[in-house]
DOKETI-301493 format. One record per residue (C-alpha): residue number from 1; x, y, z; residue in one letter; chain. Coordinates in Angstrom, 3 decimals, padded with zeros to 6 digits, m for minus. Layout:
<nodes>
pos; xx; yy; zz; code; unit
NUM; X; Y; Z; A; A
...
</nodes>
This chain:
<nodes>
pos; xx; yy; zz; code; unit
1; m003.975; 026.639; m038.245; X; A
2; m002.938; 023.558; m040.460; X; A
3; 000.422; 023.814; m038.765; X; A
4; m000.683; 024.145; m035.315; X; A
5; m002.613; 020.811; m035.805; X; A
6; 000.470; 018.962; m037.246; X; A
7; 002.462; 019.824; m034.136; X; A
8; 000.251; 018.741; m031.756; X; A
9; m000.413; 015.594; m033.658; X; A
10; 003.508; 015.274; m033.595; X; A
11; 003.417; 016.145; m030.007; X; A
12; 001.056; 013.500; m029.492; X; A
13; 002.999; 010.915; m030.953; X; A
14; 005.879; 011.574; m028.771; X; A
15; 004.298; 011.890; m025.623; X; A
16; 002.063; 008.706; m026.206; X; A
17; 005.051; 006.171; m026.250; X; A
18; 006.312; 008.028; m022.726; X; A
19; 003.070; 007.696; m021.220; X; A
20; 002.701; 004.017; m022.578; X; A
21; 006.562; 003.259; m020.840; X; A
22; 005.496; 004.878; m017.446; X; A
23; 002.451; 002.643; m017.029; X; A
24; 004.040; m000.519; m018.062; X; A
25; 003.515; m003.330; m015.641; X; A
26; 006.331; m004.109; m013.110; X; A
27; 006.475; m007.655; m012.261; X; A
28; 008.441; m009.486; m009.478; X; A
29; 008.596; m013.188; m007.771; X; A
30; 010.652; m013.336; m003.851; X; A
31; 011.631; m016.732; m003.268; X; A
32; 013.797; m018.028; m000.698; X; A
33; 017.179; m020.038; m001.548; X; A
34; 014.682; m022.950; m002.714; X; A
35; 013.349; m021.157; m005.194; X; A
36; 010.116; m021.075; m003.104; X; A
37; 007.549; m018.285; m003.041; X; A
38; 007.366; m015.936; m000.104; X; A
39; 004.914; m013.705; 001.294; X; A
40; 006.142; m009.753; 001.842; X; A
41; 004.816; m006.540; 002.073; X; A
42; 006.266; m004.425; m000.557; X; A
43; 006.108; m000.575; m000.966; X; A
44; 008.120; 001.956; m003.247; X; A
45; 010.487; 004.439; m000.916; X; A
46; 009.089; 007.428; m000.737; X; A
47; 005.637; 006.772; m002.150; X; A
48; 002.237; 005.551; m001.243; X; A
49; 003.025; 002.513; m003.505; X; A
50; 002.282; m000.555; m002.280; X; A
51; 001.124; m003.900; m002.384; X; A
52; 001.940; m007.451; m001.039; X; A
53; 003.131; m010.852; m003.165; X; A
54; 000.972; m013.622; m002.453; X; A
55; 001.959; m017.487; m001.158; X; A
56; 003.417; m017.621; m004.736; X; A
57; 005.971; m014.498; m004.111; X; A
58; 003.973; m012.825; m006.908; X; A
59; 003.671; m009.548; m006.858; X; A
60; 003.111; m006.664; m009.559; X; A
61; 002.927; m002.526; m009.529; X; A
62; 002.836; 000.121; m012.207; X; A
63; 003.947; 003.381; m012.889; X; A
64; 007.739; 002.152; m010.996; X; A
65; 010.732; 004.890; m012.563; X; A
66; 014.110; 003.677; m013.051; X; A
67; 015.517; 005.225; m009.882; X; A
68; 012.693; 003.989; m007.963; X; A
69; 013.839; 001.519; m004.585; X; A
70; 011.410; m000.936; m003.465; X; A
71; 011.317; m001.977; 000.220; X; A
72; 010.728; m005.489; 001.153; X; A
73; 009.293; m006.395; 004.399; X; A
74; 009.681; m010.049; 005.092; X; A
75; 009.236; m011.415; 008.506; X; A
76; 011.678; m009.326; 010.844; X; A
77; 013.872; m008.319; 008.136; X; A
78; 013.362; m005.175; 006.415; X; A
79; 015.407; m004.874; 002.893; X; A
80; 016.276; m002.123; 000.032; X; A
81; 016.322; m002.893; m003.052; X; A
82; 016.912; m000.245; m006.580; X; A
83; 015.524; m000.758; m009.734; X; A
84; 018.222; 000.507; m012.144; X; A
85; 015.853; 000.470; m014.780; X; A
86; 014.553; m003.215; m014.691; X; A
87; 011.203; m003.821; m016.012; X; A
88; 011.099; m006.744; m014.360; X; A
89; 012.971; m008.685; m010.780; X; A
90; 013.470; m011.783; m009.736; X; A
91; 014.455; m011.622; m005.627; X; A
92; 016.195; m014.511; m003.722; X; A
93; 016.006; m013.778; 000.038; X; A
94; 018.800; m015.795; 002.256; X; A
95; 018.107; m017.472; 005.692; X; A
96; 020.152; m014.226; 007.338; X; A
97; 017.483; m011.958; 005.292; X; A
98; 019.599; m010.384; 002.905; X; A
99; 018.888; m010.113; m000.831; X; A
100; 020.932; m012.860; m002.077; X; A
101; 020.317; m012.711; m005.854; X; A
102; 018.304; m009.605; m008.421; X; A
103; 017.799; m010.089; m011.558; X; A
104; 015.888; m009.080; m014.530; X; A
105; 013.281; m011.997; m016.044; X; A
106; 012.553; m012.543; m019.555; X; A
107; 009.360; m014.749; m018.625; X; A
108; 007.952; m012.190; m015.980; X; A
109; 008.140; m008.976; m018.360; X; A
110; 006.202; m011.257; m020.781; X; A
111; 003.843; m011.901; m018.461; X; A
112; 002.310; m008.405; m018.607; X; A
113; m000.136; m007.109; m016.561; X; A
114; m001.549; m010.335; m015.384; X; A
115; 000.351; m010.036; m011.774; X; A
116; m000.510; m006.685; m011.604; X; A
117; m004.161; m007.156; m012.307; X; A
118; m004.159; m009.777; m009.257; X; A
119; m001.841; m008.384; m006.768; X; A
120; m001.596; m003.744; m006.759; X; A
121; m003.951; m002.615; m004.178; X; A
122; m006.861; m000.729; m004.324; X; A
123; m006.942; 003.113; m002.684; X; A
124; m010.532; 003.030; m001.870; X; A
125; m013.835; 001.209; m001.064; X; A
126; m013.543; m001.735; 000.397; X; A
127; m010.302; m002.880; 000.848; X; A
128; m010.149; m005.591; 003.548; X; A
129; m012.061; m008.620; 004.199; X; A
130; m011.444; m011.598; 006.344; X; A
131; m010.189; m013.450; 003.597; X; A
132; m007.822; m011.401; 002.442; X; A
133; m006.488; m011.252; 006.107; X; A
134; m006.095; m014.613; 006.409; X; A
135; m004.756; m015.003; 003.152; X; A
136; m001.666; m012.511; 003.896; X; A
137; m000.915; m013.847; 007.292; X; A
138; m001.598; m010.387; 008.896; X; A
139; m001.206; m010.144; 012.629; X; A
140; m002.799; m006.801; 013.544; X; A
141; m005.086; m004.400; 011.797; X; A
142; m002.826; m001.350; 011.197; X; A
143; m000.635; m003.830; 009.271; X; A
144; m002.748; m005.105; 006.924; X; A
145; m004.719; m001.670; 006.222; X; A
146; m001.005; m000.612; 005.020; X; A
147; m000.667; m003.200; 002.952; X; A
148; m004.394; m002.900; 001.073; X; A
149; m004.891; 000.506; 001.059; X; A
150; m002.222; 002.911; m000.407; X; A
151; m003.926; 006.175; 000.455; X; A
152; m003.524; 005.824; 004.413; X; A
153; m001.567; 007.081; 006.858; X; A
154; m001.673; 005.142; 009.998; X; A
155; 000.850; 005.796; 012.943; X; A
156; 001.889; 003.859; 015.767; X; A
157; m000.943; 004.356; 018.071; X; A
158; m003.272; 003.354; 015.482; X; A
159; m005.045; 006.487; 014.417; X; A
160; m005.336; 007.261; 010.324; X; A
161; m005.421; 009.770; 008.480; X; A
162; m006.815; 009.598; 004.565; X; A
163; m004.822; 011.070; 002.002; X; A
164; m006.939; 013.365; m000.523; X; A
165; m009.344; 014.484; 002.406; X; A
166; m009.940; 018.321; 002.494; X; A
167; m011.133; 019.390; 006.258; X; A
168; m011.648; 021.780; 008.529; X; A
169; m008.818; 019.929; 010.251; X; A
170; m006.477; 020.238; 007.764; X; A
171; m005.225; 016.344; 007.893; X; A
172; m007.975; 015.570; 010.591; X; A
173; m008.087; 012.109; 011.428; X; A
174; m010.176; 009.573; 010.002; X; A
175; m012.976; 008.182; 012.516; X; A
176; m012.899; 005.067; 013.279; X; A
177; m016.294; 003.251; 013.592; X; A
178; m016.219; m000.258; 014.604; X; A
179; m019.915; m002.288; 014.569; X; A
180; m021.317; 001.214; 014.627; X; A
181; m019.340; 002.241; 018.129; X; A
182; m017.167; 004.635; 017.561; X; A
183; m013.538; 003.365; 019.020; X; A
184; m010.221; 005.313; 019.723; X; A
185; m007.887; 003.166; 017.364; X; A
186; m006.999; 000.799; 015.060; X; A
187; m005.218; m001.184; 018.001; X; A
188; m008.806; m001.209; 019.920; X; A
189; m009.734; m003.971; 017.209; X; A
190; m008.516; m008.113; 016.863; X; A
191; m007.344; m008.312; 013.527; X; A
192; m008.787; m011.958; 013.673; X; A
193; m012.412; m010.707; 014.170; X; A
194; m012.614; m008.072; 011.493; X; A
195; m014.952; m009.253; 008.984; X; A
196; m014.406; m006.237; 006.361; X; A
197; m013.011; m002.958; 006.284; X; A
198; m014.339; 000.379; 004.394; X; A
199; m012.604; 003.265; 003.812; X; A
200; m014.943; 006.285; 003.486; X; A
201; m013.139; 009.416; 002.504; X; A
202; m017.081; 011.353; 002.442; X; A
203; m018.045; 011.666; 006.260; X; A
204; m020.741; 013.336; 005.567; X; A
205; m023.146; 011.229; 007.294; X; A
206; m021.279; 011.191; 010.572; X; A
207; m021.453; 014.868; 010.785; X; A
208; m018.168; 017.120; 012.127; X; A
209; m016.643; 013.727; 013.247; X; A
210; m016.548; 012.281; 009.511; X; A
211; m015.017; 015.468; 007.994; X; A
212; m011.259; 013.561; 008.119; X; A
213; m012.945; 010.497; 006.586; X; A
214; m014.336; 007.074; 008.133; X; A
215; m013.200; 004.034; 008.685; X; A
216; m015.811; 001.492; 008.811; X; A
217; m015.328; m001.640; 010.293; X; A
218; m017.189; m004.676; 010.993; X; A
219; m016.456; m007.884; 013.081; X; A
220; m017.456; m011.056; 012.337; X; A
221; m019.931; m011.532; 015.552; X; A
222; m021.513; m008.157; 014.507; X; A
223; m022.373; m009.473; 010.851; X; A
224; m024.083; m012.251; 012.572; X; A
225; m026.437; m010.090; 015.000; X; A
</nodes>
């Protein structure tokens, strides 16, 4: 017995500095050839990773591997970039939207988890308000439901799907509830008059319809009936 305890207290102390390494932060900053902060939408390829650097070109995530690839969105240009085991990148994007510099930063490693704290995205509840559109510059409401919540799947004629949602469906779609009307799509909504967004992954109270999830919307006129 005495031995069985001593190896999985040894077994313990290996794992623990493994587990420790895999959640360490991952901080970045995107600037253009200034040296000035950019907005993007960034995700990890082949993942549900993703978040967005703010007007500072901030951005954090956790749990990256060393053969991860993060994919930059920025304006029209859409950009691959692979870790190689960097805890830590500092991106210069050129005028012709190519990555012009990559490289490894003393100061942002030190700076922990503070950027990720501010800037990975939440995977449920409430994860959009007008503010936050605003803030990111989103032009539609598919885009910006990508961006903030991680555990969607949205395709191009707006309908979503919630990951983690067991249904009869298998994969049904999310409904899509919009002042309390139910609508067809994301793309039947202005992103400039949502007031908030909830994801709902328990239906229950909308009967068969909810079983995929909801997705709960309300504008800012109907806050103000």
């Amino acid at each position: 017995m005495k031995r069985i305890v001593i190896l999985k207290v040894l077994l313990f102390l290996f794992v623990l500095p493994i587990v420790a390494q895999n959640s360490a932060p991952f901080n970045g900053f995107i600037c253009d050839i200034d040296g000035v902060g950019v907005k993007c939408q960034i995700s990890v390829k082949g993942s549900d990773k993703r978040t967005v650097s703010g007007k500072d070109g901030r951005f954090g995530l956790t749990d990256i591997k060393a053969d991860d690839i993060l994919e930059i969105k920025y304006k029209k240009f859409r950009l691959q970039l692979p870790i190689k085991s960097r805890k830590s990148l500092k991106i210069t994007i050129t005028d012709s939207g190519e990555i012009g510099s990559a490289v490894e930063d003393a100061e942002l490693v030190a700076a922990g988890a503070e950027y990720v704290v501010r800037r990975e995205l939440p995977t449920k509840g409430g994860v959009l308000t007008a503010d936050m559109i605003a803030r990111e510059g989103f032009t539609n409401l598919a885009d910006a439901l990508r961006a903030k919540a991680v555990n969607l799947v949205i395709d191009s004629s707006g309908s979503v799907t919630i990951r983690g949602v067991n249904s009869i469906g298998n994969h049904a779609s999310a409904l899509i509830v919009c002042d309390g009307v139910e609508v067809s799509s994301l793309n039947a909504v202005n992103v400039n008059d949502v007031h908030s967004v909830e994801i709902q992954r328990d239906g229950t109270l909308y009967g068969f319809r909810g079983v995929g999830g909801v997705v709960v919307i309300k504008t800012k006129a109907g806050v103000k009936r």
